[in-house]
Each structure stands twice: as structure tokens, then as C-alpha cells.
C-alpha positions, -999 to +999 in steps of 0.1 A: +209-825+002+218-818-033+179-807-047+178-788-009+207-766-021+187-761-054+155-752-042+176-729-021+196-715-048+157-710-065+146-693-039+172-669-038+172-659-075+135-657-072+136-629-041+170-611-063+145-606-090+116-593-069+139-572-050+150-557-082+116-551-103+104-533-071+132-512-070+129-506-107+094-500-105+096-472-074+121-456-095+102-450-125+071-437-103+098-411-084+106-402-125+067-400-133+059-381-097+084-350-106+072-339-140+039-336-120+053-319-094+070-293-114+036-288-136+018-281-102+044-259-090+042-238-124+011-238-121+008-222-085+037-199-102+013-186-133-019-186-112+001-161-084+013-145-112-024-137-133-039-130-097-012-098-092-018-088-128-057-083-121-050-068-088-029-037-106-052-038-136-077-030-108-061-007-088-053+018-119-087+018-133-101+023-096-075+053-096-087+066-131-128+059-122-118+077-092-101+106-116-125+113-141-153+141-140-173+118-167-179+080-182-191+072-213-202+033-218-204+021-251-203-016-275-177-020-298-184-059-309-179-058-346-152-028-347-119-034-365-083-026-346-082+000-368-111+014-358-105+013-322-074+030-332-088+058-342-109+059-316-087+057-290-065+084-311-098+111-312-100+108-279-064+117-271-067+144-288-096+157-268-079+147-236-102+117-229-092+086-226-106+047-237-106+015-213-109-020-224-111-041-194-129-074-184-168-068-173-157-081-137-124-067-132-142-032-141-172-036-116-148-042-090-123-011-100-155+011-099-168+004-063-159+034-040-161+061-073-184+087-082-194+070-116-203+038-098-236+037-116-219+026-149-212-007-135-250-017-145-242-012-182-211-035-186-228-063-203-209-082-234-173-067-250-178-028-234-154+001-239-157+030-212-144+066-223-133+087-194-122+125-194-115+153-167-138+176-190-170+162-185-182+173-224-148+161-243-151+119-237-192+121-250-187+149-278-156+126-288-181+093-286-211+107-303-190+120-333-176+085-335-208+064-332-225+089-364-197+072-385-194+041-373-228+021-365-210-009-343-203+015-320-236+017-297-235+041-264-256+025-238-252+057-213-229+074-186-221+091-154-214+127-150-203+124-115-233+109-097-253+117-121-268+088-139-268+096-179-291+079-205-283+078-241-302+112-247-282+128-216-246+116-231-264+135-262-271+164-247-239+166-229-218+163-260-239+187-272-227+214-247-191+238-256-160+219-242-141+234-212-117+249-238-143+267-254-161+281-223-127+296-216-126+313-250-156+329-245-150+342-209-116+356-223-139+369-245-166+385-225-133+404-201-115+416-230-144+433-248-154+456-225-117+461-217-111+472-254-138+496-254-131+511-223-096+517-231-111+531-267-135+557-247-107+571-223-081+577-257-107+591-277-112+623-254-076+623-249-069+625-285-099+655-291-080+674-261-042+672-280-059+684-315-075+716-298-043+723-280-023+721-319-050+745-330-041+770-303-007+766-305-007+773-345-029+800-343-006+815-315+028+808-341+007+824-371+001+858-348 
């Protein structure tokens, strides 16, 4: 009876301990299984996140492609921030703009625009200058690239016009919308000037003869 009550007593301590290693063992899996979790769950919250990101990125340059009279494709690979700085800062100035966007994410922002045709040239780190004045964003470019030989236009759109490198050339080569204005203000007000300097002369010959009268009339 005695050694029954042991083996017993054995038995039980052995099925405690088993009993209590599984338990032990399930709770550090449910420790190792949440970390996991929360990376996942992170991770579904960043990708959501970069996916939205594109989606405006490619809704404003659609907008903008959409916008523009003229595109200008160029390489930059090689050019400092400072550079680019400048560029981007001519370009202002001129009323054109610069775009720095991802080969893809472009492509896609261009379908549905005028300047579709540009898509074809976005190979390798690309910068595409855009302006409402279809002479200011490749008179802006070609300045830049005689000073600055990383700088290498690959060609444009003017609408749905397709543009080589000697078409941006001869575009930029053209007076900007500003200066087209000036000389059509230019053209109106000349002949204005000397109209207006015909009708006084006469005007001025008659009031002289009529002194002359008038004196001679006083000195009799």
C-alpha cells in the first residue's frame, strides 16, 4: 500500500510539472506572437500610409501636366543642391516651374494630358520644367544647361507637339509672352503718337496765323 501511495504521489508531481511548463511555454508564445502582430499591423499602417502619399503626389502633377502649355525633360545626375537651387529659383523667376518625381509615379500623372509624349524620355534621375508660357520653361533650361554641362535636355512637348532637342532650341530661342506684349504695345502706340502729332501740328500753324492777324489788327 505504502509504495502504491508513492507511485501515486509520483505521478501527480509529475503531471503538476507538465501542467505547468505547458502553461509557461503558451505564455511566452502569446508574449513572442504580439510583438509580431504589432509589427504587421504597423506595417499595413505605413504601407496605407506611402500608398495615399503617391496617390496625391499623382493627382497634383496630373493637375499641373494637365496645366502647362509646355514640358521640358532634362538629366540632372551629377548636379549639386545648390545647383538645383538655382535652377529651380531661375525658373521662378520666369514663371516656370521644376518637378522632381519618381520615373513611374510621373508616367502615370501624365496619361490623359496634352504633353503625354514626354513620358518616353523619363529614363534614370529626370527633372521636367513646366510653364503656362510655352518659351519661358525652355529659354530658362537652355540658359542653364550652357553653364552647367550635367544638365542634358533630352526634349519636350509644346502641347501635342512632340519637341527634339533642336525644337526646345528653337523654342527658347523665340521672344517670351512678356516680350510679344511689349512689342504689340508697341506697334498701337506708335502710330497713335504720330497721329496725335499730325492733327496738333496743323492746329498749332492755324493759332500762329490767327496771332499774326490779330497783332497786325492792334498795330493799325
Amino acid at each position: 500500500m505504502r509504495e502504491g501511495r508513492l507511485l501515486n504521489c509520483r505521478l501527480a508531481r509529475c503531471v503538476l510539472a507538465t501542467v505547468s511548463t505547458g502553461q509557461a511555454s503558451g505564455g511566452t508564445a502569446g508574449a513572442t506572437r504580439r510583438p509580431l502582430v504589432d509589427a504587421k499591423a504597423a506595417n499595413r499602417k505605413e504601407l496605407a500610409v506611402e500608398r495615399a502619399a503617391k496617390k496625391e503626389a499623382v493627382e497634383q502633377l496630373n493637375a499641373a501636366f494637365k496645366a502647362t502649355s509646355v514640358a521640358i525633360v532634362a538629366q540632372y545626375s551629377g548636379l549639386t543642391v545648390a545647383q538645383m537651387q538655382k535652377l529651380r529659383m531661375q525658373m521662378k523667376q520666369a514663371g516656370a516651374s521644376v518637378k522632381v518625381s519618381k520615373n513611374r509615379l510621373a508616367k502615370i500623372a501624365l496619361e490623359g494630358t496634352d504633353v503625354v509624349a514626354i513620358g518616353s524620355l523619363l529614363r534614370g534621375p529626370t527633372v521636367i520644367a513646366t510653364s503656362n508660357d510655352p518659351v519661358a520653361a525652355p529659354k530658362v533650361a537652355m540658359e542653364f544647361a550652357k553653364t552647367n554641362d550635367k544638365f542634358v535636355i533630352l526634349g519636350g512637348s509644346m502641347g501635342k507637339t512632340v519637341l527634339n532637342v533642336d525644337g526646345v532650341k528653337a523654342l527658347a530661342s523665340l521672344p517670351s509672352l512678356d516680350e510679344l506684349r511689349g512689342k504689340i504695345v508697341g506697334l498701337i502706340v506708335a502710330p497713335a503718337t504720330k497721329l496725335a502729332q499730325l492733327s496738333n501740328a496743323p492746329a498749332a500753324k492755324l493759332a500762329r496765323v490767327i496771332q499774326a492777324y490779330a497783332s497786325k489788327g492792334e498795330a493799325a
